[in-house]
C-alpha positions as CSV (number, residue, x, y, z in Angstrom):
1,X,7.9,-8.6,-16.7
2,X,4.4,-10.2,-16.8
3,X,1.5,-8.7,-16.7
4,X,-0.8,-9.5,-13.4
5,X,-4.2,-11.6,-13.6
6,X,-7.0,-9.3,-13.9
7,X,-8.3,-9.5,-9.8
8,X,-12.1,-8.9,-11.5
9,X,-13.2,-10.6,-14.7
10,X,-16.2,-8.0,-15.9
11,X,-13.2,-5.3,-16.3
12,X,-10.5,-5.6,-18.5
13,X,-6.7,-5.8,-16.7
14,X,-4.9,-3.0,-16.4
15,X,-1.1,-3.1,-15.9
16,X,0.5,0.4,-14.9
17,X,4.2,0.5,-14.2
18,X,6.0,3.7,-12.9
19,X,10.1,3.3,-12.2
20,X,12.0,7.0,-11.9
21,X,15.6,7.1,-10.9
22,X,17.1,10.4,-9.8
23,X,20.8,10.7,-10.6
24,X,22.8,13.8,-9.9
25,X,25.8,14.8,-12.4
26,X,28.6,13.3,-9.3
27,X,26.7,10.5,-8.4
28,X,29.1,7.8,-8.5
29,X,27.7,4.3,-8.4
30,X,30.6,2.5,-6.8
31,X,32.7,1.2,-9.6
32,X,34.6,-1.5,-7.6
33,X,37.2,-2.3,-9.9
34,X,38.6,1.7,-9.9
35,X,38.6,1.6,-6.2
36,X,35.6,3.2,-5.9
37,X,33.6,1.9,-2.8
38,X,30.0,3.9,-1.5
39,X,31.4,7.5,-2.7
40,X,28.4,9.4,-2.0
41,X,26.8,11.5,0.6
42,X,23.3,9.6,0.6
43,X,21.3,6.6,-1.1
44,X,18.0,6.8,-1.1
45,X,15.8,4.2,-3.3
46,X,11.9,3.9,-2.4
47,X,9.7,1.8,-3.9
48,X,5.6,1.5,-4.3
49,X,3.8,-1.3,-5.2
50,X,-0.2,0.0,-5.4
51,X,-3.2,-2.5,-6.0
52,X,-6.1,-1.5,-7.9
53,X,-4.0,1.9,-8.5
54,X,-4.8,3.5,-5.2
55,X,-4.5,0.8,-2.8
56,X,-0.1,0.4,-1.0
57,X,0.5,-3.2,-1.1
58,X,4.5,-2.6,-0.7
59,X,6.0,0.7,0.5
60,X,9.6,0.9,0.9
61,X,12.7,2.7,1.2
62,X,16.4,2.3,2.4
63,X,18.2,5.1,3.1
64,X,22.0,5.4,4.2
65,X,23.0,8.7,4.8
66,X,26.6,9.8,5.5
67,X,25.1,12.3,8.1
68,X,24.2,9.9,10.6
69,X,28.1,10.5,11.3
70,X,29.7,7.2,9.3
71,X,30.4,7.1,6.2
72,X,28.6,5.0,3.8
73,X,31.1,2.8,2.9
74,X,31.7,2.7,6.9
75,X,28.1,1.5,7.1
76,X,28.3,-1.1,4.4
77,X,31.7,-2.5,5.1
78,X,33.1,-4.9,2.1
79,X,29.4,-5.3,0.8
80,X,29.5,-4.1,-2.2
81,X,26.3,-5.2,-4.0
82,X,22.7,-4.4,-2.5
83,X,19.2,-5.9,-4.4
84,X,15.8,-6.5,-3.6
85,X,13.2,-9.3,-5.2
86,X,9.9,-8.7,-4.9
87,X,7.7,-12.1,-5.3
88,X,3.5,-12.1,-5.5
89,X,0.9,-14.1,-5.8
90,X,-0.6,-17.3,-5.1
91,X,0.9,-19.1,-8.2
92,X,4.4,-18.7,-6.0
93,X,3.2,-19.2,-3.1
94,X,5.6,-22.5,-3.4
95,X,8.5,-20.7,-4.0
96,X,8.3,-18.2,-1.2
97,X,7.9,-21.1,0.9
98,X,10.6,-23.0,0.0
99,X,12.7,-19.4,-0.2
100,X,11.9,-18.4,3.1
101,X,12.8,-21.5,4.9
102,X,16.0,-21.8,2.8
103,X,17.2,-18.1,3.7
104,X,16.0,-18.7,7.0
105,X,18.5,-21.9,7.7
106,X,21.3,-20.4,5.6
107,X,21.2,-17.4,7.8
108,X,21.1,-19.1,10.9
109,X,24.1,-20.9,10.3
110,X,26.0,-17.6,10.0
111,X,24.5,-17.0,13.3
112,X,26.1,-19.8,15.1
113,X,29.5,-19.3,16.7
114,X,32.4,-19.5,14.4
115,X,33.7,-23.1,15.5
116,X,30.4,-24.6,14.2
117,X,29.7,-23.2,10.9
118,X,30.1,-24.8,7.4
119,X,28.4,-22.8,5.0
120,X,29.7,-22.6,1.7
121,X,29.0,-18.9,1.7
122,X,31.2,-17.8,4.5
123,X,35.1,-16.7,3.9
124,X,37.9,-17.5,6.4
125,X,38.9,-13.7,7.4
126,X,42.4,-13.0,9.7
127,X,42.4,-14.7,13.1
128,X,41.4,-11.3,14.8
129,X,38.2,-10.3,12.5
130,X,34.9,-12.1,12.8
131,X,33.8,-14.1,9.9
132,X,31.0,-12.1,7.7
133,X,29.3,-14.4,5.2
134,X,29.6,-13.2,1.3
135,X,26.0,-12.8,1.1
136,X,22.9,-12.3,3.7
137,X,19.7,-12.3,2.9
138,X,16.5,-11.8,4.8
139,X,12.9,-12.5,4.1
140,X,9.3,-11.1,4.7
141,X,6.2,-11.1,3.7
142,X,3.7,-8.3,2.9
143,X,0.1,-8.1,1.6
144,X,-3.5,-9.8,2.2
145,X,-2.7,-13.4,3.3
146,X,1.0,-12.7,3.1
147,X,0.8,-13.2,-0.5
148,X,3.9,-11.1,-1.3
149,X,7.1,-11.4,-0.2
150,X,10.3,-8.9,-0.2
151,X,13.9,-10.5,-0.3
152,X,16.9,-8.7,0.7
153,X,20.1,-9.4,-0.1
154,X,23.7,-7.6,0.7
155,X,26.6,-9.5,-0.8
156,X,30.3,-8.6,-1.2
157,X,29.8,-9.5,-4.9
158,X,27.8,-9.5,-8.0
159,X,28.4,-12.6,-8.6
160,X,27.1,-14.4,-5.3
161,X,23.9,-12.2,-5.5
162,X,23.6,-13.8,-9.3
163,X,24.3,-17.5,-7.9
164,X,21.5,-16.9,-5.0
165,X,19.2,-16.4,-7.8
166,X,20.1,-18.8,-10.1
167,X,19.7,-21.1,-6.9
168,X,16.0,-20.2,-5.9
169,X,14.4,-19.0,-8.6
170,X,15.3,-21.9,-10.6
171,X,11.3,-22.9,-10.3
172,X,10.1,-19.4,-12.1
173,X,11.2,-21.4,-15.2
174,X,8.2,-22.9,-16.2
175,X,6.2,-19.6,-15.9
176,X,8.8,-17.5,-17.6
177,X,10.1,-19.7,-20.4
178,X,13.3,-20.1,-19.0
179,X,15.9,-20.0,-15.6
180,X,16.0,-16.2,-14.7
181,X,19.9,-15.7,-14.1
182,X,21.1,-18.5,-16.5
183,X,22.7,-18.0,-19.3
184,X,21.2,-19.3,-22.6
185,X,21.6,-23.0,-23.3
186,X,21.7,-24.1,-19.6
């Protein structure tokens, strides 16, 4: 993670970084492969992004909640994997850009009726079920001038969530060195 510009340059930048996760002793985190699927009573995860210390730029939370009478796994249905990217300032302005526009097409293709859609991303389910795409992701921006920009995904695997970011945030490379998501020597 890199640290921010300083926003004024008579003080000297200041990076503060606060991440606390709250697990209790029968949390279970949805081990897949054990047939595990969403076994909890609630999720909650909130995150805060302040400028200058004081000042909200981002304030979030998701919360599923078994009480709201269907179960969380009920709620989800085969997604398995949930994650959220968080892109700022005006040195990406570029890639939100091209993101947004690219989520924005991708997910209106999974809108169309059934008979019309080709995306690589959606799976042929029984005659009787609606096709669900593997992954959908939404976009939106936050922040003075929209210069941040939340990404959402839900996807019935790891590994798609992994490919979407390989995918768009190929162009990070030349600020951080290397591909996020690739594996070293690609």
């Amino acid at each position: 993670m890199a640290a921010p510009q300083p926003l004024q340059r008579k003080l000297p930048p200041r990076y503060t970084s606060l991440w606390i996760q709250s697990v209790r002793h029968n949390f279970l985190s949805g081990r897949h492969e054990s047939g595990e699927r969403w076994e909890f009573d609630l999720y909650k995860s909130t995150n805060h992004i302040y400028l200058d210390g004081d000042q909200p730029l981002f304030l979030d939370s998701v919360l599923l909640d078994k009480r709201s009478g269907t179960s969380i796994a009920e709620q989800m249905q085969e997604y398995q994997v949930m994650a959220m990217v968080i892109i700022s300032g005006p040195k990406l302005k570029d890639l939100r850009c091209q993101l947004q526009e690219e989520v924005k097409q991708m997910m209106s293709r999974h809108l169309r009726s059934p008979n019309t859609n080709t995306s690589h991303h959606v799976r042929s389910e029984p005659r009787h079920g609606p096709t669900r795409p593997l992954l959908i992701a939404s976009c939106s921006t936050f922040g003075p001038q929209a210069l941040g920009m939340v990404v959402r995904i839900a996807a019935v695997t790891t590994e798609s969530v992994y490919m979407f970011l390989r995918h768009h945030l190929t162009t990070l490379k030349p600020f951080l060195g290397a591909s996020p998501y690739c594996q070293a020597g690609r």
